[in-house]
Backbone as a printed PyTorch tensor [residue, N CA C, xyz], in Angstrom:
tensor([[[146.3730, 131.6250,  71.8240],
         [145.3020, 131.3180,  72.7780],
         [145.8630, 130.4790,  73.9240]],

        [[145.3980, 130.9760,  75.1720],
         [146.3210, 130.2400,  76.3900],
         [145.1020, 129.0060,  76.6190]],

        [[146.0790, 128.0020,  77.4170],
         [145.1110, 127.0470,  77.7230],
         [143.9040, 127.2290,  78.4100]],

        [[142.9500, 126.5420,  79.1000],
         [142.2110, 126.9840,  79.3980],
         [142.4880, 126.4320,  80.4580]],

        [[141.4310, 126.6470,  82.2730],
         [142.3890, 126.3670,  82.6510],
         [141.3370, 125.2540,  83.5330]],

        [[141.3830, 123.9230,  84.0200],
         [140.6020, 122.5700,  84.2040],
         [140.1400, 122.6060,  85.4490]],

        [[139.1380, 122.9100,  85.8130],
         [138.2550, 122.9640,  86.7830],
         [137.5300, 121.7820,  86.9220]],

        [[137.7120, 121.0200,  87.9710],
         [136.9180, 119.7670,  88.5150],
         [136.0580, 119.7740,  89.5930]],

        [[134.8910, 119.5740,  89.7370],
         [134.0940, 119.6960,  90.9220],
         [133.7680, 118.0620,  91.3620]],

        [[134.3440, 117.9430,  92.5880],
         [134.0950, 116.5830,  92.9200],
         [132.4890, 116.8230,  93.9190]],

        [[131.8570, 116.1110,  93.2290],
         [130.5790, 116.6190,  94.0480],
         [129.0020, 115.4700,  94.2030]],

        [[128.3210, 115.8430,  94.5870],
         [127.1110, 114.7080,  94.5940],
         [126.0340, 115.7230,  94.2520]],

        [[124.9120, 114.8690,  93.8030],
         [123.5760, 115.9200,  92.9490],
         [122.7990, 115.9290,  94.3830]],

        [[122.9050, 115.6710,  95.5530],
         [121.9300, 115.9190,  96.4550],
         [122.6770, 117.0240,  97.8330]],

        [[123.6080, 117.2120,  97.2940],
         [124.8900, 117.2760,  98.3430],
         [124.3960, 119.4560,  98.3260]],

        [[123.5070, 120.0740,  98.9500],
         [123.4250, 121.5410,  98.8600],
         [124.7510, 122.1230,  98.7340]],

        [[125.9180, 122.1580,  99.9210],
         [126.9710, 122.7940,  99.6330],
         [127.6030, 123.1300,  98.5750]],

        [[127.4660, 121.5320,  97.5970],
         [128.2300, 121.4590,  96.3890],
         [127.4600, 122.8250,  95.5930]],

        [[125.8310, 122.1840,  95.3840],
         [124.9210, 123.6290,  94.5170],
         [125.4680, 125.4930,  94.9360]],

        [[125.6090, 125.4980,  96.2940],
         [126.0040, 126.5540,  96.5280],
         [127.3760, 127.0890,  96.2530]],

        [[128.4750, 126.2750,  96.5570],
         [130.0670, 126.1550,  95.8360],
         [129.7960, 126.8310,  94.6110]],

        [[128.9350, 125.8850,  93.4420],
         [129.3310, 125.6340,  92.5000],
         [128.8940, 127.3790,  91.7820]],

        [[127.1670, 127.7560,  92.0500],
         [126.8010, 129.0570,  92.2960],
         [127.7640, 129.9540,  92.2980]],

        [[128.7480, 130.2160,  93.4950],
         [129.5810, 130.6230,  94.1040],
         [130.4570, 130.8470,  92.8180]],

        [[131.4170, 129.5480,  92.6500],
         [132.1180, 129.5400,  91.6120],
         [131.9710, 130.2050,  90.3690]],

        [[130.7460, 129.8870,  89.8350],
         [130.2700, 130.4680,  88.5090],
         [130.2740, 132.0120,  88.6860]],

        [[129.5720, 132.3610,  89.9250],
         [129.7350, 133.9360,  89.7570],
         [131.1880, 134.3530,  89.9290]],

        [[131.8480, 133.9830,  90.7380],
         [132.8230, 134.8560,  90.2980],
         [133.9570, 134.5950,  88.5920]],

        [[133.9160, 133.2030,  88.0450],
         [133.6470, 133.2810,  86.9780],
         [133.2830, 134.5510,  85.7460]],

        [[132.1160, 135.0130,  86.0070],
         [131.3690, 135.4240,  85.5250],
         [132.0690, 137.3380,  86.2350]],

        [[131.7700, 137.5220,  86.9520],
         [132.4940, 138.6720,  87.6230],
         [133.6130, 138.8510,  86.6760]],

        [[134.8280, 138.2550,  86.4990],
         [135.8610, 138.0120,  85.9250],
         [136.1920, 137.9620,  84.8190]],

        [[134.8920, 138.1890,  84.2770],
         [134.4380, 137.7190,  82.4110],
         [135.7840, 136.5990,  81.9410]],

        [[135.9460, 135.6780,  82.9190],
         [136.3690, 134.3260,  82.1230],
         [136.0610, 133.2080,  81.6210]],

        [[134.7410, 133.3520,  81.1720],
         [133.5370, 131.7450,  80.7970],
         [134.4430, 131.4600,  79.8560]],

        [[135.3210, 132.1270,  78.6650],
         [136.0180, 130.7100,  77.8940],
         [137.2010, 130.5330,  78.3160]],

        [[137.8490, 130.9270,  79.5700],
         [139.0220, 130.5800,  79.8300],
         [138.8510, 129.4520,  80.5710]],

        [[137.7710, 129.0580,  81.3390],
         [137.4400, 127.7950,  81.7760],
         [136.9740, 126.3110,  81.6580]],

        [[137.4720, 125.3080,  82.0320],
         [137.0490, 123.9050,  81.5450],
         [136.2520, 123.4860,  82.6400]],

        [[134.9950, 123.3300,  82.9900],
         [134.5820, 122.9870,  84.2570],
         [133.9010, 121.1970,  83.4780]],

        [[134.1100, 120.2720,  84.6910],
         [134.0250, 119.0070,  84.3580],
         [133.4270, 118.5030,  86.1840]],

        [[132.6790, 118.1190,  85.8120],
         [131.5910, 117.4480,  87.2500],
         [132.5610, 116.0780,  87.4760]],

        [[132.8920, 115.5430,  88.7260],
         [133.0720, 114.1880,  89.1660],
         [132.5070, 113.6530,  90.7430]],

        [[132.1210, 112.2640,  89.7040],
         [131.5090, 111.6330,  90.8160],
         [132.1910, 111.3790,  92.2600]],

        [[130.9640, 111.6110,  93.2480],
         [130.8030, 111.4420,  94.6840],
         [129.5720, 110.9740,  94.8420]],

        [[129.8690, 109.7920,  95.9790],
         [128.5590, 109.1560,  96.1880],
         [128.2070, 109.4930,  98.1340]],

        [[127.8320, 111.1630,  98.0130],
         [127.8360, 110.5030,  99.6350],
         [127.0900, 109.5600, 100.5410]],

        [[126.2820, 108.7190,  99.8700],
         [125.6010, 107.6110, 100.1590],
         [125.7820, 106.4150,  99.2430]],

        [[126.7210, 105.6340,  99.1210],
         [126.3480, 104.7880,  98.0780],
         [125.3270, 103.6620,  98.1140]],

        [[125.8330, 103.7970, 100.1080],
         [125.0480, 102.3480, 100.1940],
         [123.4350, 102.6440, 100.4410]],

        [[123.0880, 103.5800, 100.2940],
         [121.6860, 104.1060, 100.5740],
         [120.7420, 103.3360,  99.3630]],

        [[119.7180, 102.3300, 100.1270],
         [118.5850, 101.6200,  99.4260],
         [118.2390, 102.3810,  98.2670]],

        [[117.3500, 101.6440,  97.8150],
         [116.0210, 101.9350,  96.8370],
         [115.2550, 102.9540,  97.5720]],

        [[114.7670, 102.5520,  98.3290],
         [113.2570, 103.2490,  99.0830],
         [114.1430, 104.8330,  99.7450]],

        [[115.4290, 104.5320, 100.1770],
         [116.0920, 105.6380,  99.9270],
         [115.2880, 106.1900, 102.0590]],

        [[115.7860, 107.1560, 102.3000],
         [115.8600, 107.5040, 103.8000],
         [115.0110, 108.7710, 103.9490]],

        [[114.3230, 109.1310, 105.4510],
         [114.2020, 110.4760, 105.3740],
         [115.5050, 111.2050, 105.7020]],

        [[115.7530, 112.6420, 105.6380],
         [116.5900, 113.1030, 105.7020],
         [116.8530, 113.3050, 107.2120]],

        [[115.9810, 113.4750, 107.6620],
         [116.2020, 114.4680, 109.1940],
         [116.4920, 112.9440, 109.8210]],

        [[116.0200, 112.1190, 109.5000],
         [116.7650, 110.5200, 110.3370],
         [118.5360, 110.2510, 109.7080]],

        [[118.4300, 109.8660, 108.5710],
         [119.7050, 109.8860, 107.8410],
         [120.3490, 110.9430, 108.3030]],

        [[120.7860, 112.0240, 108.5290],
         [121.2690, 113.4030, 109.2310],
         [121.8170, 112.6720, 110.7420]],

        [[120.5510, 112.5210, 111.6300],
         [120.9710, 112.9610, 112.7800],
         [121.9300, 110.9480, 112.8790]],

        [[121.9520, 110.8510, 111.9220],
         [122.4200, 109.1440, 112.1640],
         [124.1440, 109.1890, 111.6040]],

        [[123.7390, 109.7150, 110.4010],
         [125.3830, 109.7040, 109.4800],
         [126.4410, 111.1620, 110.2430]],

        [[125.7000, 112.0490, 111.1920],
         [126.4020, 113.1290, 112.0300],
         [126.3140, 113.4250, 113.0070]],

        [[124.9420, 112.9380, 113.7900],
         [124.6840, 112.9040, 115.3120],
         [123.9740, 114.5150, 115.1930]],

        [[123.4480, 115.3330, 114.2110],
         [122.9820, 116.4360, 114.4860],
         [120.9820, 116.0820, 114.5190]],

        [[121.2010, 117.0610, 115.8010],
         [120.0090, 117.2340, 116.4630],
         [119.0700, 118.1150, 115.3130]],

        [[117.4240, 117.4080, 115.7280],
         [116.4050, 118.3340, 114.8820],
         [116.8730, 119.6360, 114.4540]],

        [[117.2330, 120.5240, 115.8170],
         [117.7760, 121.8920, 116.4890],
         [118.6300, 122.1960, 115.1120]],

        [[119.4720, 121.8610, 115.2250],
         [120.8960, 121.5520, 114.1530],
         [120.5620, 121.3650, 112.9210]],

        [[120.1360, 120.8270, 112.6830],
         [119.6670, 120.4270, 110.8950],
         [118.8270, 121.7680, 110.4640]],

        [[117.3900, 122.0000, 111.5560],
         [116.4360, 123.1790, 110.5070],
         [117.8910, 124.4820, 110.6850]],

        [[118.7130, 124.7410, 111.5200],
         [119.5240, 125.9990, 111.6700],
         [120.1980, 125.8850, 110.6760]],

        [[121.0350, 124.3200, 109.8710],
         [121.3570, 124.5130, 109.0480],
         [120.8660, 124.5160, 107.6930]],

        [[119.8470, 124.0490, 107.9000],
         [119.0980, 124.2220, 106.0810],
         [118.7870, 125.7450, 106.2640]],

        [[118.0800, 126.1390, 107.0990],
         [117.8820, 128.1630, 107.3360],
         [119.1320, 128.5890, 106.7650]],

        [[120.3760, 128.1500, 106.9830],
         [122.0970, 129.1860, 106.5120],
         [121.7120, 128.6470, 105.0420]],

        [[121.1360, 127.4260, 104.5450],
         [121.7410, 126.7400, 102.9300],
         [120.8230, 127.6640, 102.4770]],

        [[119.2990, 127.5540, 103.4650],
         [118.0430, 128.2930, 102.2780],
         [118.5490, 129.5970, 101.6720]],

        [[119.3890, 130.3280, 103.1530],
         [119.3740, 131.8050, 102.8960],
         [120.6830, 131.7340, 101.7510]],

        [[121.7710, 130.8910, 102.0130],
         [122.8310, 131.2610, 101.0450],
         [122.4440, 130.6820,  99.3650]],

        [[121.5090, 129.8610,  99.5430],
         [121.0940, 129.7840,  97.8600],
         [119.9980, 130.6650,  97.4640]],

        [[119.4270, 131.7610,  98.4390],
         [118.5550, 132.4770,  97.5230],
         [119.1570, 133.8170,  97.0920]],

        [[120.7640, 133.7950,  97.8790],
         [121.3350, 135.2080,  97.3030],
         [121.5930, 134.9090,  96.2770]],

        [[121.9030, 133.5260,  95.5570],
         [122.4150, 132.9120,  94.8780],
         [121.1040, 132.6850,  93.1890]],

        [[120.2070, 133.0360,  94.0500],
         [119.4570, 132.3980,  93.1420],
         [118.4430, 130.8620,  92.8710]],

        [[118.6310, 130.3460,  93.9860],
         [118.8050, 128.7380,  94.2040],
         [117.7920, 128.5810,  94.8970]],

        [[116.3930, 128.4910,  95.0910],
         [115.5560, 127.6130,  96.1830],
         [115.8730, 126.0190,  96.5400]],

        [[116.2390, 126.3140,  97.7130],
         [115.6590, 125.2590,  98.7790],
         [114.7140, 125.0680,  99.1270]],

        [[114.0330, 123.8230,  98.8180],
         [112.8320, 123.6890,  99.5990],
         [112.9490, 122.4610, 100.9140]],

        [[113.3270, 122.3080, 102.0160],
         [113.3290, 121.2940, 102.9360],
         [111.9250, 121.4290, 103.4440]],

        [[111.8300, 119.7920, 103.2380],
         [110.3200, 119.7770, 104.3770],
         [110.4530, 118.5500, 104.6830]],

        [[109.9690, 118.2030, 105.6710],
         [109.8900, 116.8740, 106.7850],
         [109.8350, 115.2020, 106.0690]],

        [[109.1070, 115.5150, 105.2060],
         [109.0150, 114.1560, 104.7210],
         [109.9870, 113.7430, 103.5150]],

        [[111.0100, 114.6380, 103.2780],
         [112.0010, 114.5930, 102.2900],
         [113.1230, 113.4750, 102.5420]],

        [[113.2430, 112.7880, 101.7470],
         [114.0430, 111.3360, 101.5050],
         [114.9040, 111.6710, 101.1260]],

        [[116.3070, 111.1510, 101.2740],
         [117.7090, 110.7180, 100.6200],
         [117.5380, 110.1940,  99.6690]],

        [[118.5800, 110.1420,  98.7220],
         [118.4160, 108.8650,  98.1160],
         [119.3860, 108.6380,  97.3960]],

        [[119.6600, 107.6080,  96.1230],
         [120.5020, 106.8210,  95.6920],
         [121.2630, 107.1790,  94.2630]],

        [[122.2860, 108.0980,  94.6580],
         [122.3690, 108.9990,  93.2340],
         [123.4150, 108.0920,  92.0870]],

        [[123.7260, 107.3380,  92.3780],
         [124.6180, 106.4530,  91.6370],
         [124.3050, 106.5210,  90.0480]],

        [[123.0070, 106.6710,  89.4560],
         [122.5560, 106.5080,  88.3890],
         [122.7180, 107.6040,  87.9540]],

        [[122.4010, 109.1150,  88.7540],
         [122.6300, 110.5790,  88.0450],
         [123.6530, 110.4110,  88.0070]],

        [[125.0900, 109.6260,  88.6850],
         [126.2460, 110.0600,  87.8180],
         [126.2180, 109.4060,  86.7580]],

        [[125.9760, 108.4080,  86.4930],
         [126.2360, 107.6430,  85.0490],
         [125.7480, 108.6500,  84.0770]],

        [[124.3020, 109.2000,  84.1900],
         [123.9600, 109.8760,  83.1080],
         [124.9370, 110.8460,  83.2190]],

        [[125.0200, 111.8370,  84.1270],
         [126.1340, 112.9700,  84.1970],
         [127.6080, 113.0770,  83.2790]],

        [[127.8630, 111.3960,  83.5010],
         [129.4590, 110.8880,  82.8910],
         [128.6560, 110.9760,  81.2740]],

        [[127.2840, 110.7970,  80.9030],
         [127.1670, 110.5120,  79.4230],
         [126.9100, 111.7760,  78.9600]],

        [[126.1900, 112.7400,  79.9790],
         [126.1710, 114.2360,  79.5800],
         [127.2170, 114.9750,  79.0550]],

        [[128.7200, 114.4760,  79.6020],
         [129.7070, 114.8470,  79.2400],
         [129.5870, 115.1530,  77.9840]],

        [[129.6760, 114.1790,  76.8670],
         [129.9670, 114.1200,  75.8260],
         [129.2580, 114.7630,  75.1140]],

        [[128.4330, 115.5440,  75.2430],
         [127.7200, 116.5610,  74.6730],
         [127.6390, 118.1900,  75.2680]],

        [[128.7180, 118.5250,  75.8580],
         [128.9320, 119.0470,  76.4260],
         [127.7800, 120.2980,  77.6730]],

        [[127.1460, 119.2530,  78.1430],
         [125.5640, 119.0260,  78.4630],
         [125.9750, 118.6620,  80.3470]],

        [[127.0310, 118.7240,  80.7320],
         [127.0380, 117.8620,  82.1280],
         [126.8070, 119.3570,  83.1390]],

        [[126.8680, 120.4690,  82.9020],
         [126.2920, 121.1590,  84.0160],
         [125.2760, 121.8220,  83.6910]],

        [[124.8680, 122.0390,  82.6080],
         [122.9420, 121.9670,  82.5050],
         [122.0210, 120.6930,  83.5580]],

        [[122.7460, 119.4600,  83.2470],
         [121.9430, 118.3340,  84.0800],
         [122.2690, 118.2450,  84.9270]],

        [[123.4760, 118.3460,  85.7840],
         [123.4290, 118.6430,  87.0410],
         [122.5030, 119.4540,  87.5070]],

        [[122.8340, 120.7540,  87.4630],
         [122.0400, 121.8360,  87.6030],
         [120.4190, 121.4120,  88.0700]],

        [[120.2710, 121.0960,  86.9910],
         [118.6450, 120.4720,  86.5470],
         [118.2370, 119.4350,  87.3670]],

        [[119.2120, 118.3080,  87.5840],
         [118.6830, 117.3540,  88.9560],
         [118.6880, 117.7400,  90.3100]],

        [[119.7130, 118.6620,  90.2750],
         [119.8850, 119.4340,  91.5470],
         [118.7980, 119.9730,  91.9290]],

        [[118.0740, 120.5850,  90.4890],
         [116.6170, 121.8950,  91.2620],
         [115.6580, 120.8670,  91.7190]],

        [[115.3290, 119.5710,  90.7890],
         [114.7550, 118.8340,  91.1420],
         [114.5670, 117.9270,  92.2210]],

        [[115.2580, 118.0520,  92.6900],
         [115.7730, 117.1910,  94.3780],
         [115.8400, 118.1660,  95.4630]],

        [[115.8500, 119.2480,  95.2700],
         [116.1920, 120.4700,  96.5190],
         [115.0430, 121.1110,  95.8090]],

        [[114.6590, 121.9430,  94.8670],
         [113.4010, 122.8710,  94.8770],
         [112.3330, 122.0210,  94.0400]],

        [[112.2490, 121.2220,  93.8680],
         [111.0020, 120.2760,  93.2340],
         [110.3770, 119.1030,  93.5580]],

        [[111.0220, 118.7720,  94.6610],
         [110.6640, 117.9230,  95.8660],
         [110.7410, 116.6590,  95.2420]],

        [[111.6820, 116.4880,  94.2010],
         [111.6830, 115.2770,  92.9090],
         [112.3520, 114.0590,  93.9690]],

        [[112.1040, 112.6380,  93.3990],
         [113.3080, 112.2240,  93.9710],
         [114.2940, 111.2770,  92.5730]],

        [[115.6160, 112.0850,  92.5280],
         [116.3470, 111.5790,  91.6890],
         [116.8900, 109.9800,  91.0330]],

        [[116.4660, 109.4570,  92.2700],
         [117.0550, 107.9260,  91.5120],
         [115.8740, 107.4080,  90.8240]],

        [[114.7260, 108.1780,  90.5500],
         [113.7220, 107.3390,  90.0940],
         [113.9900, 107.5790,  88.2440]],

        [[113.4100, 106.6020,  87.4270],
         [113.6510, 106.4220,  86.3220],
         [113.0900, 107.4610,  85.6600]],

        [[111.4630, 108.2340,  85.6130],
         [110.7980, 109.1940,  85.3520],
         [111.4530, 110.4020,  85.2090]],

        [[112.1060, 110.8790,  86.4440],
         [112.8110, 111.7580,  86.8830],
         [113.8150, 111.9990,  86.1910]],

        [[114.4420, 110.9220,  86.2350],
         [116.0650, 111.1450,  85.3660],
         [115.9270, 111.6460,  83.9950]],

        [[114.7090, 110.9680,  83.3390],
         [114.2230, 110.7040,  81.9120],
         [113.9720, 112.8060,  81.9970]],

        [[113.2170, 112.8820,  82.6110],
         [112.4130, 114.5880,  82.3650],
         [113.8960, 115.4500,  82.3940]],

        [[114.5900, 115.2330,  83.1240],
         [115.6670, 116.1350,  83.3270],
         [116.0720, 116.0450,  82.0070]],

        [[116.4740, 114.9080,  81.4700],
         [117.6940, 114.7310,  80.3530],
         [116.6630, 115.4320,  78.6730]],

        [[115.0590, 115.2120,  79.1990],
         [114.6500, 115.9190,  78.0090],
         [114.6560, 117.5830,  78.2150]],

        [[114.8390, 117.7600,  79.2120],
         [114.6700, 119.4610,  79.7260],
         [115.8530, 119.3940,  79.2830]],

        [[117.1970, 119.5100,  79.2410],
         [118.4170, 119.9270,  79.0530],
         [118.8220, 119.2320,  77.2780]],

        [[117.9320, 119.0800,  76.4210],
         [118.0450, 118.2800,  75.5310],
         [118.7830, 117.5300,  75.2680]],

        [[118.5820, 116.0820,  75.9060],
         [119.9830, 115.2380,  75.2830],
         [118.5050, 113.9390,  74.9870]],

        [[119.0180, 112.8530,  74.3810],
         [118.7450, 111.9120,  74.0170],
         [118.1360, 110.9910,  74.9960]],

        [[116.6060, 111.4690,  75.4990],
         [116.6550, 110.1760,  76.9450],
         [116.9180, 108.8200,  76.7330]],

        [[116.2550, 108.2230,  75.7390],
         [116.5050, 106.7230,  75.5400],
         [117.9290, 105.9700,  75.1920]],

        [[118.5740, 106.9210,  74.9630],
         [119.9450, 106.6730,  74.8640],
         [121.1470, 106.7840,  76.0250]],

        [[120.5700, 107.7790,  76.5800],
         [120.9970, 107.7600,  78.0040],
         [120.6970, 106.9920,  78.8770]],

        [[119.5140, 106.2860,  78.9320],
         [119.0340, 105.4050,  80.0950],
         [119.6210, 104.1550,  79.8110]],

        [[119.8730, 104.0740,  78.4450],
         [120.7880, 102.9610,  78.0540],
         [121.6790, 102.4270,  78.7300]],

        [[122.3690, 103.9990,  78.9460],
         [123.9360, 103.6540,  79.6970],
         [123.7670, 102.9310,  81.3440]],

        [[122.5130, 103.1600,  82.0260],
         [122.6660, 102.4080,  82.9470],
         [122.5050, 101.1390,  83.2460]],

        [[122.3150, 100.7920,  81.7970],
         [122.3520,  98.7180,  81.8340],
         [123.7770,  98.4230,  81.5650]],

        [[124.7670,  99.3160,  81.2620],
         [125.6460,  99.3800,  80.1600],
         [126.5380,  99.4530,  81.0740]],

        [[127.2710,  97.9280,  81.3670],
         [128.3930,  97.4070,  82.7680],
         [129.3800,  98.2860,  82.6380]],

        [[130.2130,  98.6920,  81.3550],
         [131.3010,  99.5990,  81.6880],
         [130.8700, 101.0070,  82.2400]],

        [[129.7670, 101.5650,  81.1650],
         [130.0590, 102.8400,  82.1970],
         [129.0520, 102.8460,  83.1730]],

        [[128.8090, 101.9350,  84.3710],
         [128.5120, 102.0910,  85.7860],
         [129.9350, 101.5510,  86.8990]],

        [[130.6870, 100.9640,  85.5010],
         [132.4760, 100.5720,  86.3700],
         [132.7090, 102.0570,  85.6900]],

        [[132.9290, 102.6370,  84.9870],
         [133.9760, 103.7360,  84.6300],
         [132.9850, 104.4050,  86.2980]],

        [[132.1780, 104.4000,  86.5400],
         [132.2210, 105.7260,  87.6020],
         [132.9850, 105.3220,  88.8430]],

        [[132.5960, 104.5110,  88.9390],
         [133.2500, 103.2760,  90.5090],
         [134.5840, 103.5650,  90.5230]],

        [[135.1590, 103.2650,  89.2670],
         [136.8810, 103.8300,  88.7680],
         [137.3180, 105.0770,  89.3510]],

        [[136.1820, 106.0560,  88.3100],
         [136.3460, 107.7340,  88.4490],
         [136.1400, 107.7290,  90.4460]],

        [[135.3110, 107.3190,  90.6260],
         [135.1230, 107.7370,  92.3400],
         [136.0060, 107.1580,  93.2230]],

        [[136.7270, 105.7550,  92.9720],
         [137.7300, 105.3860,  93.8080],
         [139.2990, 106.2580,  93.4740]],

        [[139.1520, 106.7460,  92.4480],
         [140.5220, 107.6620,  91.9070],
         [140.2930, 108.7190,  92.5640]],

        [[139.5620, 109.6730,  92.7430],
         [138.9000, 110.5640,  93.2070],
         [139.4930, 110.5490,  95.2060]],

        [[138.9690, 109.7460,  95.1560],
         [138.9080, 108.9420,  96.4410],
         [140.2900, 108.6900,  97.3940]],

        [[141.1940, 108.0380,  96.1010],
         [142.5410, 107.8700,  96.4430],
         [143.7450, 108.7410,  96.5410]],

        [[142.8610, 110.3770,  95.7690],
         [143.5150, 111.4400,  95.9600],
         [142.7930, 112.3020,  97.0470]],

        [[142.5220, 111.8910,  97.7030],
         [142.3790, 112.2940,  99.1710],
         [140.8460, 112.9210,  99.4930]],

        [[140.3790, 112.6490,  98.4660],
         [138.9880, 113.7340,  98.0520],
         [137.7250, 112.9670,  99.3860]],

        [[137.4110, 113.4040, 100.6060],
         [137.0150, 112.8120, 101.5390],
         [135.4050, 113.6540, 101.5850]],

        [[135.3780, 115.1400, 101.3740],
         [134.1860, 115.7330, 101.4890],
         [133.8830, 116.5080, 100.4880]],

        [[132.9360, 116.9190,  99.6760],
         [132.3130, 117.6910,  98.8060],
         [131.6390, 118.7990,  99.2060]],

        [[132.0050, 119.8650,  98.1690],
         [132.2700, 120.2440,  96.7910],
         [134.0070, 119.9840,  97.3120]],

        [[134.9800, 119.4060,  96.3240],
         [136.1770, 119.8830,  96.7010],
         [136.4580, 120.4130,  94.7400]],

        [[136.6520, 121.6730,  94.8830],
         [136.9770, 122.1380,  93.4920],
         [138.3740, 122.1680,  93.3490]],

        [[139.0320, 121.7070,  92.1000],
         [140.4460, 121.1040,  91.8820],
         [140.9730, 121.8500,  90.3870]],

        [[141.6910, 122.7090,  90.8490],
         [142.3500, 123.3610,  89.7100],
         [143.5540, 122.8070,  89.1230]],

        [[143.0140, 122.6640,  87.7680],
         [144.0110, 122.0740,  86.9680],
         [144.9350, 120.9570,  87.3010]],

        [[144.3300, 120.0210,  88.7190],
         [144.8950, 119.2420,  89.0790],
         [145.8570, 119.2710,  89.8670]],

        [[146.2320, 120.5660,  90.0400],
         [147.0810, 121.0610,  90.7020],
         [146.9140, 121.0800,  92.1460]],

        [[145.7300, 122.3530,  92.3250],
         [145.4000, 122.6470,  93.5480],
         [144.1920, 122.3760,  94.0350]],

        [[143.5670, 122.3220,  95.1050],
         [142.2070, 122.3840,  95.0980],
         [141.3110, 123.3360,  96.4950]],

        [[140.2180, 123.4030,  96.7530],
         [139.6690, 123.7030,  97.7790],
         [138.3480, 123.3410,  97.8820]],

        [[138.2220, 123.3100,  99.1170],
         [137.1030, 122.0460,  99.8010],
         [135.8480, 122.7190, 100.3890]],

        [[134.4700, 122.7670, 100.1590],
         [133.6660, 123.4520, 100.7670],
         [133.0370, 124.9750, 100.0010]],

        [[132.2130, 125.4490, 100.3560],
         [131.2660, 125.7950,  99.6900],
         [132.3340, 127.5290,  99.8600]],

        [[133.4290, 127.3970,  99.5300],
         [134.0750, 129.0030,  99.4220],
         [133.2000, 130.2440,  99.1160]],

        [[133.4070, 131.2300,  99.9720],
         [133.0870, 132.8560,  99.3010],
         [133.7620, 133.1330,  98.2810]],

        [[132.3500, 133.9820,  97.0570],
         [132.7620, 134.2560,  95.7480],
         [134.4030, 135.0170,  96.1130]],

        [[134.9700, 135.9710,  96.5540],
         [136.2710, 136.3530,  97.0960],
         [137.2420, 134.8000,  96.9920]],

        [[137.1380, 133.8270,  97.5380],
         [137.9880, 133.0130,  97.6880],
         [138.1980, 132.6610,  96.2210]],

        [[137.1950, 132.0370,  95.3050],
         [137.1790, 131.7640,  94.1380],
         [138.0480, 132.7900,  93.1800]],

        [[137.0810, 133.5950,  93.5750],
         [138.1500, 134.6840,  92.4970],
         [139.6420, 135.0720,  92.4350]],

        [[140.1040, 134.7450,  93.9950],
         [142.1490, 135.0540,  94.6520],
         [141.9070, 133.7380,  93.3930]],

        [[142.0530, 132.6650,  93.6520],
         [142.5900, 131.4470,  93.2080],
         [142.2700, 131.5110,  91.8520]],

        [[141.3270, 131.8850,  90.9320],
         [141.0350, 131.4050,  89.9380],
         [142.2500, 132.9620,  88.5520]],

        [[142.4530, 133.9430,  89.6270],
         [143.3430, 134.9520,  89.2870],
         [144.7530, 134.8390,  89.0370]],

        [[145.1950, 133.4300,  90.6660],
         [146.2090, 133.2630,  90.3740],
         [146.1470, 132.0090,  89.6400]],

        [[145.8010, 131.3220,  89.2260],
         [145.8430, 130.5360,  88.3920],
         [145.9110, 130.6190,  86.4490]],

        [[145.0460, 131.5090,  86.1570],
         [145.1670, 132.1100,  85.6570],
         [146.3070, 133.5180,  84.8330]],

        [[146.9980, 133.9930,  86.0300],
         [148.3840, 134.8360,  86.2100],
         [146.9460, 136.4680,  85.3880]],

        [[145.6800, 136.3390,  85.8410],
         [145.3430, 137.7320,  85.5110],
         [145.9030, 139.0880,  86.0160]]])
C-alpha cells in the first residue's frame, strides 16, 4: 500500500474562494477515484483576526481591507455565486451580512481533527455563514454545527477556555505564516508543493496525478 499522499488546505471558514478551491479539489479527487489515496487536513487562517465581537458589514469591511467599489464586490460575489452553484454550493450575499471573528471555528476545527470529523465541520460552518445567513463566532452556532456533524458539543466548547489549544492555533497559523502562506485557499502537497487560489478542477487533477506518479 503506497503512502497516501498529505493534502493541506490553508484556509478560513468565511473565506468563499477557499469553499470553492476546496469543491474544486474534491471533485477532481473524486473524478480520479482517489478518496483513499488522500490525506486532506484543514489549517488555520485568520483573514481577520483582529475583527471585533460585533464583527463588520461586509460591503464596508471589503471596500476598506481592498478599496473595492459597491460595483466590484456585487460583480464579484455574481462570479463566487455562479462558480459555487456549478459546484453545488449556495451563496447567499445580502447587504446586511457581517464579517466576523473565526478564531474559535478553528479551535473547534483543530478538535474536529481528532475524530476524523474536520471537513464535515468545515463544510458545515461554511454553509452556515455563506448559505444560512448564520454568523459563526457565535456560541449557538458553533454548538448546532458540531451536533449536525456528530461530535461531542460540550466537549468541544470546552476547548475554547482551554489556553493550549487556542496557543496550538496561533502556533499552527504563525508556522503557516512563516512559510510564506500570505493568501487563501493555498493547497500544499505533501509539503512539498503547493498552489494558491481557487484552481480549475484541470489544474487539481495535472498536480494531484503527478504527485501521485498515476
Amino acid at each position: 500500500m503506497k503512502e497516501k499522499l498529505k493534502i493541506d488546505i490553508v484556509s478560513d471558514v468565511v473565506c468563499p474562494w477557499c469553499t470553492i478551491g476546496y469543491k474544486r479539489l474534491e471533485k477532481a479527487i473524486n473524478e480520479l477515484g482517489i478518496q483513499d489515496r488522500v490525506n486532506i487536513e484543514w489549517q488555520p487562517f485568520e483573514l481577520n483576526p483582529n475583527m471585533p465581537a460585533e464583527g463588520q458589514n461586509v460591503q464596508e469591511h471589503i471596500a476598506e481591507k481592498y478599496g473595492a467599489t459597491l460595483e466590484q464586490q456585487k460583480e464579484s460575489q455574481q462570479q463566487m455565486t455562479e462558480a459555487g452553484a456549478e459546484l453545488g454550493f449556495t451563496f447567499d450575499y445580502f447587504d446586511n451580512m457581517r464579517m466576523v471573528n473565526t478564531f474559535e471555528a478553528h479551535v473547534l476545527l483543530d478538535y474536529a481533527k481528532k475524530f476524523g470529523k474536520q471537513t464535515e465541520l468545515k463544510m458545515r460552518l461554511t454553509k452556515a455563514f455563506f448559505s444560512e445567513r448564520k454568523d459563526v463566532s457565535k456560541k449557538e452556532v458553533l454548538k448546532e454545527a458540531l451536533l449536525d456533524v456528530g461530535l461531542n458539543a460540550n466537549e468541544a466548547l470546552e476547548q475554547l477556555n482551554n489556553e493550549e489549544a487556542r496557543k496550538a492555533i496561533k502556533t499552527t497559523e504563525a508556522f503557516w505564516q512563516s512559510a510564506g502562506v500570505r493568501s487563501v485557499p493555498t493547497v500544499v502537497f505533501n509539503r512539498k508543493s503547493a498552489v494558491t487560489g481557487a484552481q480549475p478542477i484541470d489544474v487539481f487533477k495535472q498536480v494531484l496525478t503527478e504527485m501521485l506518479e498515476l
